[in-house]
Backbone as CSV, one residue per row, in Angstrom:
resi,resn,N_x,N_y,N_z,CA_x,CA_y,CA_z,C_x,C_y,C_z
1,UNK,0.822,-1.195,0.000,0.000,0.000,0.000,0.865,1.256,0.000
2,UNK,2.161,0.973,0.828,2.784,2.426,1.120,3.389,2.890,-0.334
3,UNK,3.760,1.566,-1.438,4.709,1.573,-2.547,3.298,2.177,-3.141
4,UNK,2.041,1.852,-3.284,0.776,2.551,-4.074,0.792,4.120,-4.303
5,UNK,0.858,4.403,-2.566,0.723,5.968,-2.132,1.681,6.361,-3.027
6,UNK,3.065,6.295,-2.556,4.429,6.520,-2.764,4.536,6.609,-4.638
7,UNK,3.887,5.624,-5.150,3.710,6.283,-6.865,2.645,7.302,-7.040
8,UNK,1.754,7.428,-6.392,0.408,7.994,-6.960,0.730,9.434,-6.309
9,UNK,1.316,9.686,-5.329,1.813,10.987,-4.885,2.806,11.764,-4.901
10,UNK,3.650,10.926,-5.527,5.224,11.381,-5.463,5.685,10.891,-6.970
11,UNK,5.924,9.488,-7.032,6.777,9.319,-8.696,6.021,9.627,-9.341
12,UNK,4.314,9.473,-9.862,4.257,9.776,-10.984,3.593,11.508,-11.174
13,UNK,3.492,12.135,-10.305,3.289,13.243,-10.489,4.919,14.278,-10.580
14,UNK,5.656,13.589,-10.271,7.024,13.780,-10.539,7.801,13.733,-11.762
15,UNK,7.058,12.648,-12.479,7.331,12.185,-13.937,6.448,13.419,-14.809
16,UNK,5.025,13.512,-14.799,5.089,14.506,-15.248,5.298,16.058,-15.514
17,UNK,5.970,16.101,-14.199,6.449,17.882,-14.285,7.812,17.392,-14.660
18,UNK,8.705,16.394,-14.869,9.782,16.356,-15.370,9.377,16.290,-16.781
19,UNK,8.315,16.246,-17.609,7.984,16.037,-18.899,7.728,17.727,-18.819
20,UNK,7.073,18.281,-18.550,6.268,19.316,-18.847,8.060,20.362,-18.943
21,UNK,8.278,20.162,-17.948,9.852,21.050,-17.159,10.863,20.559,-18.823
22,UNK,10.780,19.549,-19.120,11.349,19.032,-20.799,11.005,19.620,-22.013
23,UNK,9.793,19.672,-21.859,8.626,20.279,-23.088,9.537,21.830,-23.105
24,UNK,9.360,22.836,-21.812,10.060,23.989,-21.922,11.555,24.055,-22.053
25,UNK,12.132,23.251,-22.141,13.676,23.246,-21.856,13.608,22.350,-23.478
26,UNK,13.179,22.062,-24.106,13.145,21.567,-25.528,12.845,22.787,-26.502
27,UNK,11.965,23.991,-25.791,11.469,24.951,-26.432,13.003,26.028,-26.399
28,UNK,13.386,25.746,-25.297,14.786,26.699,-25.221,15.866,26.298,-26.448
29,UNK,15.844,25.386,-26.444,17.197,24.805,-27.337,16.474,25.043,-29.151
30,UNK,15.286,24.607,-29.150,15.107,24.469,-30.437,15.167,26.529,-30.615
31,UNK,14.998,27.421,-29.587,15.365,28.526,-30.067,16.846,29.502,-30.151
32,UNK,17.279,28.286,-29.273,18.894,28.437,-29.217,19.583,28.452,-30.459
33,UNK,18.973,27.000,-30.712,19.435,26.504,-32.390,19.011,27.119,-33.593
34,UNK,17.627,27.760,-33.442,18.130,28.503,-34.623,18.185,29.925,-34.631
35,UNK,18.721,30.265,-33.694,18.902,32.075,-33.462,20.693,31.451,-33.722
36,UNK,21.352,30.352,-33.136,22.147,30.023,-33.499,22.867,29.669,-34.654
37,UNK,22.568,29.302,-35.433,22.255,28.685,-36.953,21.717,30.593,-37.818
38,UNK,21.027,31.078,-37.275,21.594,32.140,-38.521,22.224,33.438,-38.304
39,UNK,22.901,32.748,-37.221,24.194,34.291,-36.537,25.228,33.346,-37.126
40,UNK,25.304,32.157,-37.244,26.463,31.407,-37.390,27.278,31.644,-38.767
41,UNK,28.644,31.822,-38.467,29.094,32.118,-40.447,29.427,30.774,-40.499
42,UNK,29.854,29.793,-39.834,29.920,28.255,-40.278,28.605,27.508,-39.996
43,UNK,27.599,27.295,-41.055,26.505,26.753,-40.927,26.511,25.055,-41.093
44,UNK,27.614,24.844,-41.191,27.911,23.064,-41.154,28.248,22.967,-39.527
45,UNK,29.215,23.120,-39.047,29.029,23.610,-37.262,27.958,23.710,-36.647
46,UNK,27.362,24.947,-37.273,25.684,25.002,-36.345,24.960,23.911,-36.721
47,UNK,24.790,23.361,-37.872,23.941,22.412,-37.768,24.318,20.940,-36.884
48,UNK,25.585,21.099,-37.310,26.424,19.866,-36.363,25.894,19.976,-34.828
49,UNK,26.222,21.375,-34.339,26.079,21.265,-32.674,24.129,21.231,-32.692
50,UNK,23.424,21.534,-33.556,22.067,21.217,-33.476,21.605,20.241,-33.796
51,UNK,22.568,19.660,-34.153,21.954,17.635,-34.252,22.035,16.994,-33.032
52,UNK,23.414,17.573,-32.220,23.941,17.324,-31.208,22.922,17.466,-30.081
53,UNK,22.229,18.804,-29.942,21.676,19.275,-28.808,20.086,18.336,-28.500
54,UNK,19.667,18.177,-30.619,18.365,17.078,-30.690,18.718,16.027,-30.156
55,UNK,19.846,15.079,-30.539,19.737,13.673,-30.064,19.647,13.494,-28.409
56,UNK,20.261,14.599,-28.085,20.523,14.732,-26.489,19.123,14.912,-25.968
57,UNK,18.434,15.888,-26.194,17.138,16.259,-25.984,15.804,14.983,-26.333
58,UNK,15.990,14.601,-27.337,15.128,13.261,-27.321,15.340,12.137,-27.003
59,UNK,16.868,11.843,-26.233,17.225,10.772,-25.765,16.543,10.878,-24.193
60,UNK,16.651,11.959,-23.854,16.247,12.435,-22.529,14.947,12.774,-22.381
61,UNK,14.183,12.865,-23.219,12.621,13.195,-23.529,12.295,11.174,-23.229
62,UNK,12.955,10.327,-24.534,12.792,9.216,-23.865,12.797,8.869,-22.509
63,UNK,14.033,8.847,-21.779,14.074,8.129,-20.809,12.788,8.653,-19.610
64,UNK,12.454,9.950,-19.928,11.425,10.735,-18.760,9.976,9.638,-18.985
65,UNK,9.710,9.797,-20.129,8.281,8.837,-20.708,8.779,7.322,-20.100
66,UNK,9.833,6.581,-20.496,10.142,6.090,-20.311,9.692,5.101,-18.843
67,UNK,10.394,5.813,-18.094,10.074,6.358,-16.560,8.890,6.153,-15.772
68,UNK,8.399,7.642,-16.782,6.761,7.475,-16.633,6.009,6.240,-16.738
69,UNK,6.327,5.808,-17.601,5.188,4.571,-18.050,5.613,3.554,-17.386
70,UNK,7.206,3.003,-17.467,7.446,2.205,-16.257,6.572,2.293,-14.151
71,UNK,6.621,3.264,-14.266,5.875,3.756,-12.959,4.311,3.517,-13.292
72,UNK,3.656,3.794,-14.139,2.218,3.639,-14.187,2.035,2.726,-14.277
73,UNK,2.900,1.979,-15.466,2.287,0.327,-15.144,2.688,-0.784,-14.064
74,UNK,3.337,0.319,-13.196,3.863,-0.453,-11.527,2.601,-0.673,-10.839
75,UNK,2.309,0.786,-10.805,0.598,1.628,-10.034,-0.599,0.421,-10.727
76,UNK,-0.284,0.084,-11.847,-1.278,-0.626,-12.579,-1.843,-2.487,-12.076
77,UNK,-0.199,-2.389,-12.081,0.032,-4.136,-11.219,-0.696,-4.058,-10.077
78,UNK,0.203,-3.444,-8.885,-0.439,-3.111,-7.927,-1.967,-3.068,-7.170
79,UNK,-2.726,-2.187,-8.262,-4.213,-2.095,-8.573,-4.970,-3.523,-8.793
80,UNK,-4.076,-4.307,-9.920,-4.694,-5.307,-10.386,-4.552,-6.665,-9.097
81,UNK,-3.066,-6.472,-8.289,-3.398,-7.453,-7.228,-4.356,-7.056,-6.233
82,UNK,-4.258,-5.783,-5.892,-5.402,-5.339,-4.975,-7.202,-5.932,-5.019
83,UNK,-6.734,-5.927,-6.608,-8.414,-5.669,-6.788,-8.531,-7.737,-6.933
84,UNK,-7.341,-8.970,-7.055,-7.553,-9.934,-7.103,-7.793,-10.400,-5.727
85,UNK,-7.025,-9.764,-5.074,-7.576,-9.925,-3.197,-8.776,-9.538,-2.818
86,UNK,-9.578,-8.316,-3.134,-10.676,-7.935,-2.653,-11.375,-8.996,-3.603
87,UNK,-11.276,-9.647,-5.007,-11.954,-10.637,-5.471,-12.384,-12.251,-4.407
88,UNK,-10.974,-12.312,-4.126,-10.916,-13.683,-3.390,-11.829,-13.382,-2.049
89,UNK,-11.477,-12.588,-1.654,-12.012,-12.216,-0.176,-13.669,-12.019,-0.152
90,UNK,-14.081,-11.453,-1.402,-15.314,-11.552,-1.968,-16.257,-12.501,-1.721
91,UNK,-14.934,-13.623,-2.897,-15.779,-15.284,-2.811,-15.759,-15.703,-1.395
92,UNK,-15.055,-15.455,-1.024,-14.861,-16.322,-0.045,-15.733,-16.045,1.477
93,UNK,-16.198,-14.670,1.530,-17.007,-14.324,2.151,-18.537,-14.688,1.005
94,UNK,-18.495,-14.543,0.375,-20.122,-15.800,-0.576,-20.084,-17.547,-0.040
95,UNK,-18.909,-17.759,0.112,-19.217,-18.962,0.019,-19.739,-19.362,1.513
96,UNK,-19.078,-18.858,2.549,-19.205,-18.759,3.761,-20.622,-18.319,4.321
97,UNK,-20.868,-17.508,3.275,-22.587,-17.135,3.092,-23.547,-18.125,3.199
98,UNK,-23.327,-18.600,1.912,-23.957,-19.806,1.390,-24.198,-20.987,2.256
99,UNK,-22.874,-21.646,2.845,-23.025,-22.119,3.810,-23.841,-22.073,5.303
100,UNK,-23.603,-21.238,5.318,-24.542,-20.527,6.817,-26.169,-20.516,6.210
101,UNK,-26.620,-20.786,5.731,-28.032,-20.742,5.058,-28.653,-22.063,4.837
């Protein structure tokens, strides 16, 4: 239960302000790059260090989603044993029912 809380309050609301906090810090570079790129008098360079700054930026955009989804479908497991215990416990209070009758 505490590992439940502990995603639903903390990692995955964590995951997405590290996405959102990405989204703006992706918006910085792609204006870096091209305020960069046409001050630049070597435009093979600028494009070089702006391939550079993309792969970096979507490698790291991966691993955040990444992350994310690893964590939700933790929260997801979790849910699904929860909800196979309150199943069993279910029957098993029916059957106990049944009996008594």
């Amino acid at each position: 239960m505490a590992e439940l809380q502990m995603l639903l309050e903390e990692e995955i609301p964590a995951g997405r302000r590290a996405l959102l906090d990405s989204f703006t810090n992706l918006e910085k570079v792609a204006e870096y790059c091209e305020s960069n790129y046409v001050q630049s008098a070597d435009k093979q360079q600028a494009l070089e260090e702006t391939k550079n700054y993309t792969t970096q930026s979507l490698a790291s955009v991966a691993y955040l989603i990444n992350t994310l989804a690893n964590n939700v479908l933790q929260m997801l497991d979790i849910q699904a044993s929860q909800l196979r215990r309150m199943e069993s416990s279910v029957n098993h209070i029916s059957q106990v029912s049944h009996k008594m009758k």
